[in-house]
Every structure is written in C-alpha cells, then in structure tokens.
C-alpha positions, 0 to 999 in steps of 0.5 A, spaced: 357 210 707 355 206 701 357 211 697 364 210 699 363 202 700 362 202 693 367 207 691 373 203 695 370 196 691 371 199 684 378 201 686 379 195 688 377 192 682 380 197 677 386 195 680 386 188 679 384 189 671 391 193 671 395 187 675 392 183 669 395 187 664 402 187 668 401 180 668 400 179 660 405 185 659 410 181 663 409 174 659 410 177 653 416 181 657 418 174 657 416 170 652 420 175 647 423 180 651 428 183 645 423 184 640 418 187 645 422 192 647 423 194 639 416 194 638 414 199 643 420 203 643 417 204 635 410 205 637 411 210 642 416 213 638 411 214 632 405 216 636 410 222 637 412 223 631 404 223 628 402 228 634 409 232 633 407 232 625 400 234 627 402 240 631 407 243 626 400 242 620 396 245 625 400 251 627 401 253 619 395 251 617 391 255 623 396 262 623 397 263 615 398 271 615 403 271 621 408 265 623 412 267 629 418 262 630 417 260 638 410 258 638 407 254 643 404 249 637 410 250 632 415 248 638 411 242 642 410 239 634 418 239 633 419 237 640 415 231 639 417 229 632 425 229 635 423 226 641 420 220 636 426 219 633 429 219 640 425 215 642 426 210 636 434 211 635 435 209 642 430 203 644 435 199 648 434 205 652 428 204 653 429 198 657 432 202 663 427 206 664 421 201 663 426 198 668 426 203 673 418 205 671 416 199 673 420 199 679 417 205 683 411 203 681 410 197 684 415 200 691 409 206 690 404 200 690 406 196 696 406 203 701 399 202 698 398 196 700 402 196 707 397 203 708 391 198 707 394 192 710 394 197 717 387 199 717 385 192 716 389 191 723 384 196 726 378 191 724 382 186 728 383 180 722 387 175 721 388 177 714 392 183 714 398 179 717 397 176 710 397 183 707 404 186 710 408 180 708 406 181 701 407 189 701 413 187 703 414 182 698 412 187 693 417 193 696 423 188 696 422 186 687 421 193 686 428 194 689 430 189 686 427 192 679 431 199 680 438 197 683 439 192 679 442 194 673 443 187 669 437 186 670 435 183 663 427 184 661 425 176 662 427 179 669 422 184 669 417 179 666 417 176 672 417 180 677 411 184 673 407 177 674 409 176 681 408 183 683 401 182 680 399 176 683 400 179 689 397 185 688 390 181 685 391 177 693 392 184 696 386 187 692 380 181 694 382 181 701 381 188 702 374 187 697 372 183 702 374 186 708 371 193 706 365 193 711 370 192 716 375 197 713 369 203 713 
C-alpha cells in the first residue's frame, strides 16, 4: 500500500511539473504568438531534417556493397528530411494541430480528473464537489480549443494557463486526500 501511496503521490506531482510547463508554454503563446508558432515549426522541422540526414548517412555508411532502394533506414531518412520541410514550409499549419493536440489533451485529462474526483466521493470529502467543477470547467475549454477554428494562438495560451492552474488545484487535492483514496 506504501508503495502505491507513494507511486500515486509521484504521478501527482509529475503532473503538476507538466501543468507548469503548459503554463510557461501558454504565456509565451501569448506574449508572442506569431513568432512562437514560427520558432517551433522551424525547430521541429529541423529536428526532422538532422534525423532524416543521419538515417540516409548511416544506411550508405553501413550497406557499402550492396544498396537496396527500399531500405528501412534509406526510406525512414527521406521520409524525415521531406516531412522537415513540411513541417518548416507549412507552419501556419502547425498552429491547427497544436490546436486541436491541445484540445484532446486537456478533454483526455478532465475524464482523468473526473475518474479521480468520483473515487474521492467514495472517501466521503467535500473536495470532490470542487474537483467535478473543474473537471468539467477543464472538459468545456478543451471543447473549445478543438471546435473553434478561429481560435487565434493568444487563445489557446489562455486556456492553456487556465487549464494548468486547474489541473496543479485538481493535483494537490488528490495528493492530499491519496490515503483516503487508497
């Protein structure tokens, strides 16, 4: 049980490092929106390109005798080194799945949340009333996120600091009330 106490309390606290990053992710989404989605869009695509270019080095590097055109390694590193410059060519698109990304994530972590708000029913606290409402808060902005097509990126900063601050509420009241839980 200890074990599980303690492997319950970790998650927790995992989970609230990476609310803290969507919440730094969210401010930067606003304070510059443009120029974030650029930056991303080209480093990503880079990160393609390097691992394409070292696929397509290391399969002439490692079969000198005998190429074979639809090699695993050949095909994975043309594959990578097209998508790159997808990826760098078509960053406004980026934004749209960013977009909807964001949107199934945060919907995927209220069914969390609301799971986890039921089981601290069953321990008879007051909290999980607290803990439906922002489930719910959190399934709505997600929603949001997804079928809102205009959403501009300042937007989704928002909803992404709002999200997160709900989620680091969610995360210490299930911390707190673990022993209960289990």
């Amino acid at each position: 049980m200890e074990y599980l106490d303690k492997m319950l309390k970790k998650t927790g606290y995992i989970s609230i490092i990476e609310s803290i990053i969507f919440i730094i992710l969210g401010g930067i989404l606003i304070w510059k929106a443009e120029a974030a989605i650029k930056i991303i869009s080209i480093i990503l695509g880079l990160i393609f390109i390097i691992m394409g270019v070292g696929k397509i080095i290391g399969h002439f590097s490692i079969n000198k005798k005998f190429i074979e055109f639809y090699d695993y390694e050949l095909i994975y590193g043309l594959m990578a080194v097209v998508f790159g410059f997808i990826i760098i060519y078509y960053s406004s698109t980026i934004e749209t799945i960013l977009r909807i990304i964001v949107g199934i994530w945060i919907i995927y972590s209220s069914f969390v949340k609301l799971t986890l708000s039921l089981k601290i029913k069953q321990v008879e606290s007051n909290a999980w009333i607290y803990s439906v409402i922002l489930s719910v808060v959190m399934f709505i902005c997600g929603i949001y996120i997804i079928l809102n097509e205009g959403t501009i990126i300042a937007t989704v900063g928002v909803i992404m600091i709002i999200y997160s601050i709900i989620d680091i509420i969610e995360d210490l009241i299930c911390i707190k009330n673990i022993k209960e839980i289990l």
